[in-house]
N, C-alpha and C positions, 0 to 999 in steps of 0.2 A: 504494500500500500504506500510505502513512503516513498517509493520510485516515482507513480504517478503523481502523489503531487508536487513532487519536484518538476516533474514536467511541464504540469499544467502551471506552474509562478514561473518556470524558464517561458513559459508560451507568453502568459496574460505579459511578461516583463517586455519580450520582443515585440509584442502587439504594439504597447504600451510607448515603445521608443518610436516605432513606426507612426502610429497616430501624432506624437508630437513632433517628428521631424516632417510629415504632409505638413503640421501646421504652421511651423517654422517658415517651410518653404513659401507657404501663401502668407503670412504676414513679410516675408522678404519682397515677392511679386508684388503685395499690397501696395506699400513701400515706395516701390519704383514707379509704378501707373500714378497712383497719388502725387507724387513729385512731379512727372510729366505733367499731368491736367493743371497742375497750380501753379509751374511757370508757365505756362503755356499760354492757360486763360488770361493770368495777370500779365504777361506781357502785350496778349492781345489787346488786353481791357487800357492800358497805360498807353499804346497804340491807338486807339481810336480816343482817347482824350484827349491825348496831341494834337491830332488833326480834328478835331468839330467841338473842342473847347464846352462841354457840358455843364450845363446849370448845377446848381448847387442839389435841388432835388435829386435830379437823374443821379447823378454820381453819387449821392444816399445810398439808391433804390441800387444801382451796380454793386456798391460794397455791400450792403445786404445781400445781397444775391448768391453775391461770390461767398462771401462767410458760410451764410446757411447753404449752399451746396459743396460746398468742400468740409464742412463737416458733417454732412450727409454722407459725403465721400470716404471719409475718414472713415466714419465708422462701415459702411461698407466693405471697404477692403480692407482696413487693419483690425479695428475695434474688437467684431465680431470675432477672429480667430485668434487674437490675444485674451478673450476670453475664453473660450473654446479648448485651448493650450494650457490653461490650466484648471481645465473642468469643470467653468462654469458655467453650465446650460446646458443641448445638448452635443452631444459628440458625436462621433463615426461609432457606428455598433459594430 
């Protein structure tokens, strides 16, 4: 009897690495794309203020926009699997 469950905490231990190096890898991915869309847009956004000089309103309603969708984003792609990474919610069965 004490073979098997040696097995089975050698198995759940490997599982166990496996599920946190997927999640590793997708908050690394996360990461990357996040960086991309956030200079991306803000250099867009800094780009088109240059040229057509926006009211004080607009340029509110753009930083608002920008905030609430990049940290939309955030949590999106990092949030969710740095929680996940250390078993808060649910995980990969």
């Amino acid at each position: 009897m004490e073979v098997g469950k040696d097995n089975y905490s050698l198995l759940m231990q490997r599982l166990d690495g496996f599920i946190r190096k997927y999640y590793t890898n997708q908050i690394i991915r996360g990461a990357i794309w996040f960086g991309v869309y956030a200079i991306s847009i803000f250099l867009i956004l800094n780009l088109l203020e240059y040229q057509f000089y926006f009211s004080s309103e607009v340029r509110t309603t753009i930083f608002y926009a920008f905030a609430i969708s990049s940290l939309g984003l955030l949590y999106y792609l990092i949030i969710q699997y740095v929680l996940k990474y250390f078993h808060l919610g649910k995980i990969i069965s």
